[in-house]
C-alpha positions in Angstrom: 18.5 -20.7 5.0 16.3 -17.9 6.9 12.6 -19.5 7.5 10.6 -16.6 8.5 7.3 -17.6 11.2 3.7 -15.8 10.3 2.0 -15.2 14.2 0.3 -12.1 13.2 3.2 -11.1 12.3 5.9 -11.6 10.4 8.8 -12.7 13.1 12.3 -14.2 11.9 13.2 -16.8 14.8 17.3 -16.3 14.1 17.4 -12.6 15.9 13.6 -12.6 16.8 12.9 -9.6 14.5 8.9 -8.7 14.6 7.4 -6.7 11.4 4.0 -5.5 10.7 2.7 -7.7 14.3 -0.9 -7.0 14.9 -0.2 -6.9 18.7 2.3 -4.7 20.9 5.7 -6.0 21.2 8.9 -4.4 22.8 10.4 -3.8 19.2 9.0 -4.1 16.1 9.5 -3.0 12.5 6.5 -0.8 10.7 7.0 -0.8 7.2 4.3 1.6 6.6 1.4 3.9 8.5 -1.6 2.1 7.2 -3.6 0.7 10.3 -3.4 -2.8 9.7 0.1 -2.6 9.8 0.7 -0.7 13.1 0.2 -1.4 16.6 1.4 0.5 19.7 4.7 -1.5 20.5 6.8 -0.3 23.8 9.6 1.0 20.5 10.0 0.7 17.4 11.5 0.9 14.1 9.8 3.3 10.8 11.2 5.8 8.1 10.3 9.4 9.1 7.5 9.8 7.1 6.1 6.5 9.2 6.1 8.0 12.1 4.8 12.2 10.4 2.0 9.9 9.4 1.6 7.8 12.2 1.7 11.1 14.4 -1.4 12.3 12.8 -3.3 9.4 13.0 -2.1 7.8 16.2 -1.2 10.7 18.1 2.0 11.5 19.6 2.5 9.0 22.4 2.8 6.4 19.8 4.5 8.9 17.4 7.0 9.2 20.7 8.1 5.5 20.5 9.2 5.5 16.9 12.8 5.0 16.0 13.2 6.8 12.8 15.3 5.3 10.1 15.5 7.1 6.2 16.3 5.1 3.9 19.7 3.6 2.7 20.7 3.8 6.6 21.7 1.2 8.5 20.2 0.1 11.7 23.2 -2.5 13.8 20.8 -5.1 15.6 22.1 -7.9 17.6 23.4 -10.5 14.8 22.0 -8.4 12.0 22.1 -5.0 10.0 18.5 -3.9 8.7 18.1 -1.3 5.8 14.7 -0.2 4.7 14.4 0.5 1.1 11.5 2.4 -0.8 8.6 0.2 -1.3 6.2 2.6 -3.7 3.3 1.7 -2.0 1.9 5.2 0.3 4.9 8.0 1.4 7.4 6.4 3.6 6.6 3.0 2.5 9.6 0.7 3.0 11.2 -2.8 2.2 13.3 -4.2 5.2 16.4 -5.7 4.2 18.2 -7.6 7.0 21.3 -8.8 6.4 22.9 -11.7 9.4 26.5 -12.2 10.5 26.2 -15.5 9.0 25.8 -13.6 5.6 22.5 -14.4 4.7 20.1 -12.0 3.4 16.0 -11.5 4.3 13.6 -9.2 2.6 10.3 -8.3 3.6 8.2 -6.0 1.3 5.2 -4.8 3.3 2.8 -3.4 0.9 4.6 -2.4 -2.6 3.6 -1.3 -6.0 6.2 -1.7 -9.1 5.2 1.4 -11.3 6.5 5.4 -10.1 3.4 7.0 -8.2 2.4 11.1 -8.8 2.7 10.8 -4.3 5.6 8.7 -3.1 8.9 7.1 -3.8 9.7 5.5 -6.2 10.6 1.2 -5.4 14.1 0.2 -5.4 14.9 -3.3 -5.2 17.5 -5.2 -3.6 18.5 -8.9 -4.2 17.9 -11.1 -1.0 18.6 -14.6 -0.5 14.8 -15.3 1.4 12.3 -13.2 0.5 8.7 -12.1 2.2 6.3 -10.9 -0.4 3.0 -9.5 -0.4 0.5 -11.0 -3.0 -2.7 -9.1 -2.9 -3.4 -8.9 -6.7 -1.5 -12.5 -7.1 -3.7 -14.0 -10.1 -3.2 -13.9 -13.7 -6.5 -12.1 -14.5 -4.8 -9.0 -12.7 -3.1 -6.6 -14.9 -3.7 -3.1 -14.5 -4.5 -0.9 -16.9 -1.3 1.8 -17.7 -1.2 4.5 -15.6 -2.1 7.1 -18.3 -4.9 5.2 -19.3 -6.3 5.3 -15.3 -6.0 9.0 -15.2 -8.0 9.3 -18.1 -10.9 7.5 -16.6 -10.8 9.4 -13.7 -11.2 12.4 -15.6 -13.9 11.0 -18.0 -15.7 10.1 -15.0 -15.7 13.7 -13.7 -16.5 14.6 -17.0 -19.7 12.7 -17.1 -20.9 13.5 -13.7 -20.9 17.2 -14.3 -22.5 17.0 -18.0 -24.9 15.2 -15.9 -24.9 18.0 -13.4 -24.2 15.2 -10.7 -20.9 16.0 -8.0 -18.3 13.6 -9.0 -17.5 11.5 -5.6 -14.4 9.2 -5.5 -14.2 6.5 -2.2 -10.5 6.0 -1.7 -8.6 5.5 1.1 -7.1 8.3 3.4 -3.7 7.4 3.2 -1.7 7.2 0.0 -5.1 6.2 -2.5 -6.6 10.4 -1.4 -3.2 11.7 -2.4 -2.4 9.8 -5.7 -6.0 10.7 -6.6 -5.7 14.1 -6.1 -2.9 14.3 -7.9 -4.5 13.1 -10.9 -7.1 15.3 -10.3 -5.1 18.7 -9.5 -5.2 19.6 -13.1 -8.5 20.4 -13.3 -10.4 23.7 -12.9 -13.0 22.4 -10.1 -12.5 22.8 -6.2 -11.5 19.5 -4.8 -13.4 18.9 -1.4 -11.9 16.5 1.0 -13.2 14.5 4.1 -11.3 15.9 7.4 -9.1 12.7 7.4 -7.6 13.4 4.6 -6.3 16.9 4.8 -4.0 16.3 7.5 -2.2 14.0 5.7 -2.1 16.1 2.8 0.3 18.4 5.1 2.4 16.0 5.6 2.9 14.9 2.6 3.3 18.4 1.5 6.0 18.4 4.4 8.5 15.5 2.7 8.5 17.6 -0.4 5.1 16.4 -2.1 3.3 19.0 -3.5 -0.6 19.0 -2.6 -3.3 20.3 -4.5 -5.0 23.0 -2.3 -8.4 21.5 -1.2 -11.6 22.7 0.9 -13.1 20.8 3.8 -15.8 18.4 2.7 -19.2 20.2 3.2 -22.3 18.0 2.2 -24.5 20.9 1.7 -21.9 23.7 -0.7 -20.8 20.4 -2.7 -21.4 22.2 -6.4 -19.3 22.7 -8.7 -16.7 20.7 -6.4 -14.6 17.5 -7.2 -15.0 15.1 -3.7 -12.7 13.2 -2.4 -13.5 10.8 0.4 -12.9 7.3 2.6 -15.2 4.4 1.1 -16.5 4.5 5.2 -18.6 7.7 4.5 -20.5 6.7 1.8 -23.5 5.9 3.9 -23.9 9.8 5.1 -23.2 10.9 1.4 -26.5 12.2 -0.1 -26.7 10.3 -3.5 -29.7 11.9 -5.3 -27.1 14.4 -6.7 -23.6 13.0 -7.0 -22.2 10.0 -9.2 -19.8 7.9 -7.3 -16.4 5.8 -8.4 -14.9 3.5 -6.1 -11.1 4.0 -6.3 -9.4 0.6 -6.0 -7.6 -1.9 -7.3 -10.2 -4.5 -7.4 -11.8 -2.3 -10.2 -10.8 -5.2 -12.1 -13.5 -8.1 -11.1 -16.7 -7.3 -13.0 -18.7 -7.6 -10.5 -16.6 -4.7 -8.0 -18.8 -1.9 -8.8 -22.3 -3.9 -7.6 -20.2 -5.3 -4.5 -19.3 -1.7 -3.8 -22.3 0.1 -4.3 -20.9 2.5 -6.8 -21.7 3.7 -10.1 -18.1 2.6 -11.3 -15.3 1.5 -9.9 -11.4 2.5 -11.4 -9.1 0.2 -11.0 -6.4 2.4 -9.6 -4.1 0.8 -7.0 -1.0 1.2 -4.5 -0.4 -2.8 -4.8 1.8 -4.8 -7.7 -0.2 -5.9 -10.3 0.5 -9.7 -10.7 2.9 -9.2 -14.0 4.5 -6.7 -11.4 4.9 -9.7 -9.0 6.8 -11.7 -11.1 9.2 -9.1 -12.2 9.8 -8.1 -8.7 10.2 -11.9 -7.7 12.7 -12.0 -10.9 14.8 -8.8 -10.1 15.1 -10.1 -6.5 16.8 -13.6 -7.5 16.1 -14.9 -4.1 16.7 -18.6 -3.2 13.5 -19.3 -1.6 10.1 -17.1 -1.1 7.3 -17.3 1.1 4.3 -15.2 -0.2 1.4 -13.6 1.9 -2.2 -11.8 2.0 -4.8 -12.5 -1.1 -3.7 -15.4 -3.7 -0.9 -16.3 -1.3 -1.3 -20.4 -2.4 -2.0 -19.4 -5.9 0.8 -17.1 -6.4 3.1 -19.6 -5.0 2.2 -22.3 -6.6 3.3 -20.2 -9.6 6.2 -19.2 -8.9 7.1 -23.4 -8.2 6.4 -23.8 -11.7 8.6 -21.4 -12.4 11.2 -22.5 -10.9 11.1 -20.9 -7.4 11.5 -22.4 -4.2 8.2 -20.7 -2.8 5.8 -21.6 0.1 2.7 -19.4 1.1 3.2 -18.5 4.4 -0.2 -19.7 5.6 1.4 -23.5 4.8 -2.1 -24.5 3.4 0.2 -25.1 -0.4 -0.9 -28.4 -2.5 1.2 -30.4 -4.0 1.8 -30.7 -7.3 2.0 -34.0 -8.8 4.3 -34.3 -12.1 2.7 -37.1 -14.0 
C-alpha cells in the first residue's frame, strides 16, 4: 500500500514524487496557481492554465520552469505514470493520479469542489487505491446552500446596497472566487469595478475559452453606480461611509463570520467541497485507505473510520476510538 509523507508537502517516498511543497525542489507537482500552493522549484509539473496563471502572478522566470501537462495526458516518471484530472476548484485546477509499475494507484486532490462552477472545469473523478484529500469544510454543520440559492443572495445584496444608495463591495479572492463572482454578477445592468489583481486574470481566463464580463479598473473616487469587486486585503483603504460590504467565502456559514470579518454580510459562496461533497467524492473514489488534510483533517477522518474507511489525518494527531 502507498503511504504518502506530509513535510510541507505532500511527498510519496516509493518514486519521491513532491506536490504542493512549500519550499523549492528540483521537481515538483502544482496542482493549482493559488500561492500557498506554489513555490519556485528548479522544474516542474502544472496544466497550462497553471502556468497562464502562474505567469501573471509569478512572472515569467517561474512561468519558464513549468512543464505543461492538459489533462487526460500522461506524464512517464521513473516507476510511475501521473495524470492530472480536473479538480473544479479555480481554472486549471487538477487531481494527480499516479499510477506505479507495481500497479497501485495514488490520488491527490489539491483543492476541489464537487458541484459545476460558472469559471472552471468541471471535477471528474477517478478511483484510486490511496487517496490524499483535502478537508477544509470537513464538519457536518457544513452544507452549502444550492448554487442558485447563492446567486440570489448575491444579487439581493446588490439590491439592498443601491436602494440604500450604498456601492455594493464584495471581498473575494483574486483567483478563481473574483471570476465565479463575476460571473454571477455579469447579468446585471451596473459597471462591475475590479481591483488591478484581478483583471489580469480575467484575460486569462478569457484566454482558455471563459468568457469574462467586461470590467473597469477599481477607482475609489468614480465608485457610483458601480458593482466592486475586490481581494478581502484592501478593505482597509476602502472608504466605508458609502459602500455596504459582503465577504465572499465559504465560511459564510459560522454565525459569527460576518463580525470576524468585518463585513456587513458574509455569502457563503465557495471553491471547496462542502462536507456532504466529501463523502461522495470519498464514496465515488472507492479507495482502500485515505489520509485527509488542511481544516477538520482529525474530524473528517475519524468519520470516514466509522464509516468504514481505512482513513488517517495526515497530521497523525487521530484518537482512537474505543468500541465498548
Amino acid at each position: 500500500m502507498i503511504k504518502p509523507i506530509y513535510r510541507g508537502g505532500l511527498l510519496l517516498p516509493k518514486c519521491q514524487l513532491w506536490f504542493d511543497p512549500r519550499k523549492r525542489k528540483p521537481f515538483a507537482v502544482v496542482s493549482h496557481a493559488h500561492a500557498d500552493h506554489v513555490a519556485n522549484h528548479d522544474c516542474y509539473l502544472a496544466t497550462p492554465e497553471t502556468i497562464a496563471l502562474i505567469r501573471v502572478r509569478h512572472g515569467n522566470a517561474m512561468a519558464d520552469r513549468g512543464r505543461a501537462l492538459p489533462y487526460g495526458e500522461v506524464y512517464l516518471g521513473p516507476g510511475y505514470r501521473l495524470r492530472f484530472y480536473p479538480a473544479g476548484h479555480v481554472l486549471g485546477s487538477a487531481m494527480a493520479h499516479v499510477r506505479l509499475d507495481t500497479g497501485e494507484s495514488f490520488l491527490y486532490t489539491g483543492d476541489f469542489k464537487m458541484r459545476s462552477g460558472l469559471a472552471t472545469e468541471v471535477i471528474q473523478i477517478p478511483h484510486a487505491d490511496t487517496l490524499v484529500m483535502e478537508t477544509t469544510f470537513g464538519r457536518a454543520e457544513y452544507v452549502f446552500p444550492e448554487f442558485e440559492q447563492t446567486c440570489q443572495s448575491v444579487h439581493r445584496f446588490c439590491d439592498r446596497a443601491i436602494e440604500a444608495a450604498k456601492v455594493p463591495v464584495f471581498l473575494a479572492y483574486s483567483l478563481g472566487k473574483a471570476q465565479e463572482l463575476l460571473k454571477v454578477l455579469e447579468e446585471r445592468s451596473q459597471t462591475l469595478m475590479v481591483h488591478k489583481s484581478i483583471a489580469p486574470l480575467n484575460q486569462v481566463y478569457a484566454s482558455f475559452g471563459v468568457s469574462m464580463p467586461q470590467t473597469r479598473p477599481l477607482d475609489f473616487l468614480n465608485m457610483s453606480e458601480c458593482i466592486v469587486v475586490m481581494p478581502p486585503a484592501v478593505l482597509r483603504l476602502l472608504p466605508r461611509k458609502n459602500c455596504q460590504v459582503a465577504m465572499v467565502s465559504g465560511w459564510g456559514m459560522d454565525g459569527s463570520a460576518k463580525y470576524r470579518y468585518g463585513v456587513d454580510e458574509v455569502i457563503p459562496l465557495s471553491d471547496h467541497a462542502d462536507y456532504p461533497g466529501l463523502l461522495q467524492f470519498v464514496d465515488t473514489v472507492a479507495p482502500q485507505a485515505v489520509y485527509t488534510t488542511h481544516g477538520y483533517e482529525q474530524a473528517f477522518a475519524a468519520t470516514l473510520r466509522s464509516r468504514g474507511y481505512a482513513a488517517w489525518s495526515l497530521s497523525k494527531n487521530d484518537q482512537l476510538e474505543l468500541k465498548l
